[in-house]
N, C-alpha and C positions, 0 to 999 in steps of 0.2 A: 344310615341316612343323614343323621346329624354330623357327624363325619365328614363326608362328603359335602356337606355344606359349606364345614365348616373350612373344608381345605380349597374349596373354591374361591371362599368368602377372601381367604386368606391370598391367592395367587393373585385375583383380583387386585388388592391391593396394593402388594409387590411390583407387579408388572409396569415397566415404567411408561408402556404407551398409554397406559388411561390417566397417567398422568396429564395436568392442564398446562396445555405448552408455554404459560407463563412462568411457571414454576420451574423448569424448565431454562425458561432464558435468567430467570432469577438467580437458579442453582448454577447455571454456566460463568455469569459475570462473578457471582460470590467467589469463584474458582479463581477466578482472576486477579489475581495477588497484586497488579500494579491498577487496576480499576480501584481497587479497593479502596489504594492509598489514594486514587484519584475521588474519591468519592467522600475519604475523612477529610483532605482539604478542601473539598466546596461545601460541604455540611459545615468545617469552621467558619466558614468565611459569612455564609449563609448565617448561623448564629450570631456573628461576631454584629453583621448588620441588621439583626433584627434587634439585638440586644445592646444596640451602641451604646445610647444612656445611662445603663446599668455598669456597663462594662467601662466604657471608658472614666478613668481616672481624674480627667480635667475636662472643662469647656475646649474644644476643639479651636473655637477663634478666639480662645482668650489672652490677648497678648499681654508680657510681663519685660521691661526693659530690666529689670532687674534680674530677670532668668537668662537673657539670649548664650545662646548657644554654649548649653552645658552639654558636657560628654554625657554619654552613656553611663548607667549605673558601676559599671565592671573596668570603664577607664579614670585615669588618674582626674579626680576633680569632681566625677560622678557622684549625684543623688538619687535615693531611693524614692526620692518625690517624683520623677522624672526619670523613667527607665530607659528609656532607649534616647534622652536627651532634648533638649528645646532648639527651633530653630532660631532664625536672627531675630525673629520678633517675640521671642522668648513661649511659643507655642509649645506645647506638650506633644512630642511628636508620636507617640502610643495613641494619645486621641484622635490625633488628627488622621493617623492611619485606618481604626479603628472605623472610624466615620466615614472613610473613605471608602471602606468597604461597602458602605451603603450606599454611594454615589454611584459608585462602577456599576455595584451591581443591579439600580436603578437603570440606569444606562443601556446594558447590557439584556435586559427583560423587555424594557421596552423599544429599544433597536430592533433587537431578534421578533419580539415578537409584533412590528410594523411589517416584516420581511415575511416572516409565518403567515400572514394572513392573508397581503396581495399576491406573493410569491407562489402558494398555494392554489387561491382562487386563479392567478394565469395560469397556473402549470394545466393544472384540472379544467378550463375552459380549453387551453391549445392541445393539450394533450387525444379528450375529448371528440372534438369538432374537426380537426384536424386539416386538411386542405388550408384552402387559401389562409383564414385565417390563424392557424397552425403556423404558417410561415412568415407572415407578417410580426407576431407576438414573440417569435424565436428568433428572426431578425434583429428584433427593437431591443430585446436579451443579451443579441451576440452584440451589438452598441456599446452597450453597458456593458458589458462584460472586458470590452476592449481595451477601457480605461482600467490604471489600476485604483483600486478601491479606494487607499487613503487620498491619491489625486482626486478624485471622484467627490469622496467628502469634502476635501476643501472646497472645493467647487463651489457644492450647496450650503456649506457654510458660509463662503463668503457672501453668495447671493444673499442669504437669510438674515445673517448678521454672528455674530460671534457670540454663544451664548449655551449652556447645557443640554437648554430642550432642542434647541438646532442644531446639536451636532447629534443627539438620537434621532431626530427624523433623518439627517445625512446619513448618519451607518446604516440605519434601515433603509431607506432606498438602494443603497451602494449593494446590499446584500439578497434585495428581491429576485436579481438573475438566479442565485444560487437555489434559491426556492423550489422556483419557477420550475427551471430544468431537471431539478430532481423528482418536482411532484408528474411534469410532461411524460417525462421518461416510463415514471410506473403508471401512469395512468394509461399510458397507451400497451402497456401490456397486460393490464388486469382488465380493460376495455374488449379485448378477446375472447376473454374465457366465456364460460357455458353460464356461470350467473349472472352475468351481463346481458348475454343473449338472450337468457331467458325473462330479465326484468323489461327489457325491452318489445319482448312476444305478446307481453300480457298489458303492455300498453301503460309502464311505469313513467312518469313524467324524468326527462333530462334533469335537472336539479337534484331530483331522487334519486338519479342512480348513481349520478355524480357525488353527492354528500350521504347517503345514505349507504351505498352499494359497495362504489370504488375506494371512495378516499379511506375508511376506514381500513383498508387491507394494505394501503401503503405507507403509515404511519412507524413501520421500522426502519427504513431510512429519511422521513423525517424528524423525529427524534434524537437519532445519532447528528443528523444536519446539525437539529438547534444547539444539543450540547456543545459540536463544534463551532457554533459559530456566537455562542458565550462567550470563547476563550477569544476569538478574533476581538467582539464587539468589546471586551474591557482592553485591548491592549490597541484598538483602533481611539478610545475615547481617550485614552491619556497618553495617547501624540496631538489629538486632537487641542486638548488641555495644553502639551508642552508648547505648542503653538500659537499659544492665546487663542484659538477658535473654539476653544471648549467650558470647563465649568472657570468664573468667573471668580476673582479674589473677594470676601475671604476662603469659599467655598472648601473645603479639604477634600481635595481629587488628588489622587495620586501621582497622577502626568503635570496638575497643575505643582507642585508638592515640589514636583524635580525642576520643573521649569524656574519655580522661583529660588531654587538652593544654587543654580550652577556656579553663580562666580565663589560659591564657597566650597567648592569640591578639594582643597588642596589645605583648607582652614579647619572644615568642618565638613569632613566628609561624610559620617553620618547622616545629615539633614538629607543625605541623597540616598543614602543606602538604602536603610530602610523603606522609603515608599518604593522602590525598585525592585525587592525583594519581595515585598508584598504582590506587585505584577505578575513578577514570576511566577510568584506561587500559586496565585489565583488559577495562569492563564495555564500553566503544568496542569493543572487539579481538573479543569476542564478538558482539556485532550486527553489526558491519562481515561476520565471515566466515560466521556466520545467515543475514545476506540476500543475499550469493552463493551461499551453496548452496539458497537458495530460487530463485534465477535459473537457476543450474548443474539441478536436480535437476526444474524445471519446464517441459515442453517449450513452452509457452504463453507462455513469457518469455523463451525460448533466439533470438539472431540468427539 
């Protein structure tokens, strides 16, 4: 009898359907050898900006006419003060990227997450309701959607005025289409099924089943969205910056970083490399761990 239990007890265990399908898409991505590395670079980048202060070496706007534009520690001239070297105004360029990390990804949270939240609420009303109104809101979508995006931000930045927080309300509007259509899409397919119909039979209010019902079951490809559209919103905010319509001098933004190095690219080419390098890597790190968790969260792509 114990026996018996005991080997039931046991198969139970084993058996990977009783496993929680999160565990699951956790064990799929972990699998995922290039999410992974998608995933150690945004956890740096992540630390790097919560921990600026600590981390960074020097005041970020602290200019030194006595420093300008030292090499890098490892070329001829180089200080161990100054690792990756000072730009013309003799700034510490480690900090200044360092902190920069902070700004992007400031940027980047709050873009994304202005787009998350109208882009959602339209998707899940048109989606929903559907008819006339469905066509009107998917209409006003395919608009937006017409232009392209960084056009689009300038747009609203030049309306607004040139400055940080106006170029995060611009990417975020610019990115509400992409929301919108993704939350429509699943909401008119989950809007279908049998618990729908059913919350609907018993006389569940619309908001209810919308926020409570639907939206929760379509949250795996909005999530893949947001992480994709991270990578977008730091690499849309520092064109924005090399532009002048984004974070303002002395600010350390990364686009802004490049913008003010260019006529030294041939002098001091460092001043540019590095904050460029830093984009990249950010904007790799967020698509790398996007398209794992579009594998991880898609059972049609799961081994």
């Amino acid at each position: 009898m114990n026996s018996e239990k005991f080997m039931s007890k046991e198969k139970s265990i084993k058996n990977p359907e009783d496993r929680h399908p999160m565990l699951d898409q956790m064990s799929q991505l972990w699998r995922n050898k290039i999410a992974v590395v998608g995933l150690v670079i945004v956890i740096i980048f992540v630390l790097a900006a919560i921990f600026a202060p600590s981390l960074s070496p020097h005041d970020p706007v602290d200019a030194s006419l006595y420093d300008q534009l030292k090499p890098p520690i490892w070329a001829e001239g180089g200080s161990s003060r100054n690792i990756l070297g000072t730009d013309d105004l003799g700034r510490d360029i480690l900090s200044r990227i360092i902190y920069g990390a902070r700004v992007s990804l400031l940027v980047a949270v709050f873009s994304v997450g202005i787009a998350f939240f109208f882009g959602t609420l339209i998707g899940a009303i048109s989606g929903y309701y559907k008819g006339t109104l469905d066509n009107v809101i998917m209409r006003l979508m395919d608009i937006l959607l017409s232009f392209p995006y960084i056009l689009l931000a300038i747009v609203v930045v030049a309306y607004l005025g040139p400055s940080l927080r106006n170029a995060m309300i611009a990417i975020g509007i610019t990115y509400v289409p992409r929301f919108a259509r993704i939350v429509r899409g699943s909401v008119l397919e989950e809007s279908e099924k049998d618990y729908v119909l059913a919350a609907k039979s018993i006389g569940a209010r619309d908001w209810r089943i919308i926020f409570v019902n639907i939206l929760p079951n379509c949250l795996g490809p909005l999530i893949v969205q947001t992480t994709l559209s991270f990578a977008s919103a730091i690499l849309d905010a520092a064109a924005l910056s090399f532009l002048g319509l984004g974070a303002q001098p002395p600010t350390p933004e990364w686009g802004a970083m490049i913008a003010s190095s260019r006529s030294l690219i041939l002098r001091a080419s460092w001043v540019m490399t590095f904050p460029g390098i830093a984009i990249l890597l950010a904007v790799l790190g967020f698509n790398l761990l996007g398209d794992g968790l579009r594998d991880a969260l898609d059972p049609r792509l799961r081994d």
